[in-house]
C-alpha positions as CSV (number, residue, x, y, z in Angstrom):
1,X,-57.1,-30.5,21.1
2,X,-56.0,-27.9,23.8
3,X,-57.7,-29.7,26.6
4,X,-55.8,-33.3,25.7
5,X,-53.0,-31.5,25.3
6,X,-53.4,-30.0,28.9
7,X,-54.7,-33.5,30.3
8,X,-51.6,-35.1,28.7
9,X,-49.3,-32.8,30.5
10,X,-50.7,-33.1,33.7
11,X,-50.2,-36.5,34.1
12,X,-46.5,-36.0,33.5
13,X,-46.3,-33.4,35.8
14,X,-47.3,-30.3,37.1
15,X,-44.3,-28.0,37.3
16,X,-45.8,-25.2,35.5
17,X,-42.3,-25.3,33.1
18,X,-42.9,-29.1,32.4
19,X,-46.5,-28.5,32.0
20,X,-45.3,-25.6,29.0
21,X,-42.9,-27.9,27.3
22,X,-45.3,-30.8,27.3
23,X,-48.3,-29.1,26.0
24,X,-46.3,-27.6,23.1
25,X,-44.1,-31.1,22.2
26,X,-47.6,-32.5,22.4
27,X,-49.3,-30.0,19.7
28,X,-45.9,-30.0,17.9
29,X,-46.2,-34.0,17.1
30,X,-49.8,-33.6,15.9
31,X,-48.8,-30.9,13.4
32,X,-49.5,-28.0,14.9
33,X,-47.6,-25.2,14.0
34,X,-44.5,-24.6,16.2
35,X,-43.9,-20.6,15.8
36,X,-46.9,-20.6,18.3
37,X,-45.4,-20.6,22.1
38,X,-47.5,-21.8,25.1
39,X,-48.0,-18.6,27.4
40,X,-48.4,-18.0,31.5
41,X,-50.7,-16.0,32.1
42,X,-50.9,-16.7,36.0
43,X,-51.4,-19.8,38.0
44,X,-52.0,-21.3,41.0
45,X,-51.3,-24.4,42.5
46,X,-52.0,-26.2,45.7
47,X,-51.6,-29.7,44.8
48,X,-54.1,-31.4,46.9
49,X,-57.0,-29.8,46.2
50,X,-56.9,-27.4,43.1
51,X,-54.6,-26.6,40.2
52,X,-55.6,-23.7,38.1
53,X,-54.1,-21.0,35.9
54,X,-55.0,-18.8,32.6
55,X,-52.7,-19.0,29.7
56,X,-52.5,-18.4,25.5
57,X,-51.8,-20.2,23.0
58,X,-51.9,-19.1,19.6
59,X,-53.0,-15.9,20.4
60,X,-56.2,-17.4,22.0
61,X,-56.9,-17.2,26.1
62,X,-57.4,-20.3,28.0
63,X,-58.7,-20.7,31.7
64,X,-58.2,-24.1,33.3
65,X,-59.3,-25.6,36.7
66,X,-57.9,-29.5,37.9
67,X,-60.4,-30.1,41.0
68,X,-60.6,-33.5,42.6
69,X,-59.3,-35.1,39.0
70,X,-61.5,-33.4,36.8
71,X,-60.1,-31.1,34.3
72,X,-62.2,-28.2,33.0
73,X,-61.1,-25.7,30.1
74,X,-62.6,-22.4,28.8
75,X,-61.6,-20.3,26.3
76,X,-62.2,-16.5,27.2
């Protein structure tokens, strides 16, 4: 549910702070419970080729990568 969530947001936008607000309206709406806050952790961005960054959710860690329009997610 995380990685829709992510892929959701992305195609919104990817201001980190829109991504945050996004992701958590998103989990929000499929019930998920809203005392849980989306976290930075770090990221990085260069638009053209690669978007990455590491941040929790629900006290969980979560690595993402967006290279060439694929989206990858780990959970570490």
């Amino acid at each position: 549910m995380i990685k829709q969530a992510l892929e959701y947001s992305l195609t919104l936008s990817e201001d980190p702070k829109e991504i945050k607000k996004n992701i958590e309206e998103y989990l929000a709406a499929l019930g998920y419970d809203r005392r849980y806050k989306f976290k930075w952790r770090a990221v990085s961005c260069n638009h053209k080729y690669t978007f990455s960054g590491i941040f929790e959710y629900a006290g969980q860690r979560y690595y993402f990568s967006k290279m060439s329009g694929e989206l990858e997610l780990e959970k570490t």
